[in-house]
C-alpha positions in Angstrom: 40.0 11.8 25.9 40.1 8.1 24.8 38.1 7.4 27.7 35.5 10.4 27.4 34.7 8.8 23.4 34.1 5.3 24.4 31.6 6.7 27.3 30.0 9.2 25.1 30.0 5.7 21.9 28.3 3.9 24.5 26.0 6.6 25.9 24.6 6.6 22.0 24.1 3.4 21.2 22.0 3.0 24.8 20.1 6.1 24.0 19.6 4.3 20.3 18.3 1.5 21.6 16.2 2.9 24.1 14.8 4.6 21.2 14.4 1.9 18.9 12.5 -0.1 21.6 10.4 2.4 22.1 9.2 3.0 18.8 8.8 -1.2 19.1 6.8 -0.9 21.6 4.5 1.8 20.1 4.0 -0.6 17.1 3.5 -4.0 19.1 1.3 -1.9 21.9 -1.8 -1.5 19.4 -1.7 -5.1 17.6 -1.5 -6.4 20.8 -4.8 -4.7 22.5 -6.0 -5.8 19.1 -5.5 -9.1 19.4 -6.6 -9.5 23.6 -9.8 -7.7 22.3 -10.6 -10.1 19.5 -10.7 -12.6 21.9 -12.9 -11.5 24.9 -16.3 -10.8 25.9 -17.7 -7.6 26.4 -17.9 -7.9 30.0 -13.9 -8.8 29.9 -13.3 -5.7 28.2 -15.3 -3.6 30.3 -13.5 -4.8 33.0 -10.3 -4.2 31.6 -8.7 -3.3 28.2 -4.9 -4.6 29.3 -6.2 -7.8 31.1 -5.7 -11.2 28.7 -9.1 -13.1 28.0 -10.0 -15.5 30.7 -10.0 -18.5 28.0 -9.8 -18.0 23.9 -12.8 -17.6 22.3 -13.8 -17.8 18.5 -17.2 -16.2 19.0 -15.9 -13.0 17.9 -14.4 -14.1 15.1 -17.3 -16.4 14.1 -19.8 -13.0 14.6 -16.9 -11.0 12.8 -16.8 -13.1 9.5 -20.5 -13.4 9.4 -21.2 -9.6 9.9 -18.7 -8.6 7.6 -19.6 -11.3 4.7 -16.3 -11.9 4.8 -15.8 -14.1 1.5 -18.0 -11.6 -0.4 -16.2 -8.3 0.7 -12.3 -10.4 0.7 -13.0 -11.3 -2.9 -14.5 -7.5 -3.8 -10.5 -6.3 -2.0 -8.6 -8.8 -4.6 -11.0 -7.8 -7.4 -9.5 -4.0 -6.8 -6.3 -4.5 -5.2 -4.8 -7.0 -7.9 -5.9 -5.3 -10.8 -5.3 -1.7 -9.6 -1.7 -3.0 -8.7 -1.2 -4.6 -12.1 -1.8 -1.4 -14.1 -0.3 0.9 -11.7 3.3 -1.5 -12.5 2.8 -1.2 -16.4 2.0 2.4 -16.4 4.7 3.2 -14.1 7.2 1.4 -15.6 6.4 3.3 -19.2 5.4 6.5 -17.8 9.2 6.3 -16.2 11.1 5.2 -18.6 9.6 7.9 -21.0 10.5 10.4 -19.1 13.8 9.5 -17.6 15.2 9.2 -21.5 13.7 12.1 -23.1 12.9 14.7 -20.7 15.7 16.3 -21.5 15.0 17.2 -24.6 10.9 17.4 -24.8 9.4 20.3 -23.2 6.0 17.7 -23.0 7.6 15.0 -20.9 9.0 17.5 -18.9 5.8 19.3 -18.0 4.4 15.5 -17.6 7.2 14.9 -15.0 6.4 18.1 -13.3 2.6 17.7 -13.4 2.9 13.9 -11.9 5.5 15.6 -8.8 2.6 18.2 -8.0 0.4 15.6 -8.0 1.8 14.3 -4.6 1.1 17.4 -3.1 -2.4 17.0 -3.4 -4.1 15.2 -0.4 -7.2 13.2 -1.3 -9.7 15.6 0.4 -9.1 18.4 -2.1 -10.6 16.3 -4.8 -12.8 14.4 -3.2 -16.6 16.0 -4.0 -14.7 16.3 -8.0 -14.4 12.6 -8.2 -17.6 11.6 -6.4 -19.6 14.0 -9.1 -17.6 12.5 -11.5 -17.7 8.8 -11.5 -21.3 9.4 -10.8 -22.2 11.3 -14.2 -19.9 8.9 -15.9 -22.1 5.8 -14.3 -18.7 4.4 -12.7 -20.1 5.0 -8.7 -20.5 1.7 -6.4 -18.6 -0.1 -9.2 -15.6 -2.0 -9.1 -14.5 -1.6 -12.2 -14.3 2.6 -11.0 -12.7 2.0 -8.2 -10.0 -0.2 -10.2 -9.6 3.3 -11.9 -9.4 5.8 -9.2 -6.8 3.5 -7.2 -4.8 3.5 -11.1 -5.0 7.5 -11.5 -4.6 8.2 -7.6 -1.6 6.2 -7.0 0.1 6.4 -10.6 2.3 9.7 -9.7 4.6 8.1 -6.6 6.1 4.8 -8.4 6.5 6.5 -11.5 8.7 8.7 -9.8 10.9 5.8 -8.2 10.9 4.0 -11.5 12.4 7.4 -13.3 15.3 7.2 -10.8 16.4 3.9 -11.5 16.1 4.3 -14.8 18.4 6.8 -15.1 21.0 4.6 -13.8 20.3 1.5 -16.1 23.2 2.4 -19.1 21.8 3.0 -22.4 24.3 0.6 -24.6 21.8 -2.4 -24.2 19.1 -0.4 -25.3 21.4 0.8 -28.1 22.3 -2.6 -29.1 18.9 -3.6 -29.5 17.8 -0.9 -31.7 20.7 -1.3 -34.1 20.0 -5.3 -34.0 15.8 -4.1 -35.3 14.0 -3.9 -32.3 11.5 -1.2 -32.3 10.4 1.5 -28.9 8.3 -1.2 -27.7 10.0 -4.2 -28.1 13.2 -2.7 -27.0 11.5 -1.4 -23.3 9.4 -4.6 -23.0 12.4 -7.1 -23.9 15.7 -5.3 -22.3 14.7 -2.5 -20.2 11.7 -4.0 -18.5 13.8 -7.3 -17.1 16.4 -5.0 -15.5 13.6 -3.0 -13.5 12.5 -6.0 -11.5 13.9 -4.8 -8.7 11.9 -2.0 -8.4 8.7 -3.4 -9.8 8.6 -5.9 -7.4 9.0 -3.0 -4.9 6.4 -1.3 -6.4 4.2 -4.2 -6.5 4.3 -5.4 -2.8 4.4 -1.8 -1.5 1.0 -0.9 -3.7 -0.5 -4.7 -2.8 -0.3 -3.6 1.2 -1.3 0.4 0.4 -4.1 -0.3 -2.1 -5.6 -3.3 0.1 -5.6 -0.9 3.1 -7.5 1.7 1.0 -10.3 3.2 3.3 -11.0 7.1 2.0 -11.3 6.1 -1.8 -13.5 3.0 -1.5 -15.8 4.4 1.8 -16.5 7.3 -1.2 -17.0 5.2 -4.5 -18.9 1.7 -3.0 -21.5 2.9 -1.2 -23.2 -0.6 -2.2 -22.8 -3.2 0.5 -22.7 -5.9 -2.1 -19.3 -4.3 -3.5 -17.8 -3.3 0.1 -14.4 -4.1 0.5 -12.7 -5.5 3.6 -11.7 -2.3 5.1 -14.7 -0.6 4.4 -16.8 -3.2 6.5 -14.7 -2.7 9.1 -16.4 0.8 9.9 -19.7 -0.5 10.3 -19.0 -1.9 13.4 -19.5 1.1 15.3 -22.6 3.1 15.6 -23.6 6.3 16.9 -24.2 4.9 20.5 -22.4 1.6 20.6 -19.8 -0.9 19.4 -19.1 -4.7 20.0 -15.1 -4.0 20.5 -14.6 -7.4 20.4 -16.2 -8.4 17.2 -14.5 -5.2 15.1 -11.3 -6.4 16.6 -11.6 -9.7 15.0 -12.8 -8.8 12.0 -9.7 -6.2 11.7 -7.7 -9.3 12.8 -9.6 -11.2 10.0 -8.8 -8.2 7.3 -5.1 -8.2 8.0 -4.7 -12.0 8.0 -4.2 -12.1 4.1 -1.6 -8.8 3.5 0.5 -10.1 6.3 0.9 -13.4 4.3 1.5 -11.2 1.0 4.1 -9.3 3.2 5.5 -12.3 4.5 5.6 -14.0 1.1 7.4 -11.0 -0.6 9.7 -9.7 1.9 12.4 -11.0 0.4 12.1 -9.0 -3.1 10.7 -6.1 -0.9 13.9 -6.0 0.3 16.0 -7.0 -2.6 14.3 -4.0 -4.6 15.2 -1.1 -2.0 18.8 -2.1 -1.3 19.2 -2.3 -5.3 17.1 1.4 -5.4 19.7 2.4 -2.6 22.6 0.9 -4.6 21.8 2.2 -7.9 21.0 6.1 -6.4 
């Protein structure tokens, strides 16, 4: 029997790692025909889509940045990403703690809490055609400043529900202690209960910077415009009814990514830091 459970231990963890190189090489396999692509001509990837480039080229990329107006449309993604992100962290972090210490005892909270979980539910598509006639009577269509808002409203429901879980485990005494030393609703979240949620904001923060900046439904509906395009709406015009220069949208997606995988790199550390203390404190 000893012998049958070691086999059957070892059986698993091959099996697991076949497993977990296969779902590796599932993620690898597309960035790297990606990044081949950027780098050919279109005779090279007519030829083949596997093959490597015969030399490294920067046409593409040079074509790619040009096309795209890449400086233009990277600073329209940080004017809506950053703010979007900012708000979404502020109004999180109050719409959670709100409800994670009174729901109990306020039928309105509760109903907010409920109404913010059905909210998931919703897939985009369902409110689509609402939101377009909206922002358009309301003058907020092809602006930045709308889709600031949309990305807010949209994406508000998910982290306020992370930030109501850890919540509940933060203990109340500090919050107590505060309140009997003066400090009013306010000051008391801002200046004790805000510090102790960085763990989750900065969670929150990083996950939303990579989500938001990858946006492609929202903004290809609200900035028609090509002045106020972001990054990953350019990307689409690259390919037309009848043709597409593979090479050139490859670069610029190259080009697009560039900047969230140094965010990602930069902030994988409290990434991490924030799930294992979410994992911890559930």
């Amino acid at each position: 029997m000893p012998a049958i459970n070691r086999h059957f231990r070892q059986g698993r963890k091959a099996l697991l790692l076949l497993l977990t190189a296969l779902a590796a090489l599932l993620f690898v396999f597309p960035i790297y025909i990606a990044v081949i692509t950027s780098f050919k001509t279109p005779l090279e990837i007519a030829e083949s889509i596997l093959a490597l480039p015969q030399r490294l080229r920067l046409d593409n990329y040079i074509d790619g940045m040009r096309e795209s107006q890449f400086a233009r449309s990277l600073l329209n993604s940080v004017i809506v990403t950053f703010p979007a992100v900012f708000m979404i962290v502020v109004f999180s972090a109050m719409g959670g703690y709100a409800i994670a210490r009174n729901a109990k005892n306020n039928r309105l909270i509760r109903f907010l809490d409920k109404l913010y979980l059905s909210s998931l539910m919703i897939p985009f598509q369902v409110i689509m055609i609402p939101v377009y006639k909206t922002f358009k009577d309301l003058g907020l269509l092809n602006t930045l400043r709308g889709m600031i808002l949309m990305l807010t409203g949209y994406s508000i429901a998910y982290p306020t529900f992370l930030i109501v879980g850890f919540v509940k485990s933060v203990p109340r005494e500090m919050e107590e202690a505060a309140t009997i030393d003066g400090c009013g609703p306010f000051r008391c979240f801002f200046s004790v209960v805000l510090p102790m949620l960085k763990p989750i904001i900065a969670t929150v923060a990083a996950l939303h910077v990579m989500w938001l900046w990858n946006d492609y439904n929202i903004a290809v509906i609200l900035l028609q415009k090509d002045a106020i395009r972001t990054l990953t709406v350019k990307q689409y015009y690259f390919f037309s009814e009848f043709s597409a220069n593979y090479g050139v949208a490859f670069a610029a997606a190259i080009l697009c990514m560039i900047p969230i995988l140094i965010f990602f790199v930069c902030m994988q550390k409290n990434l991490v830091e924030g799930i294992s203390a979410g994992a911890v404190k559930s």
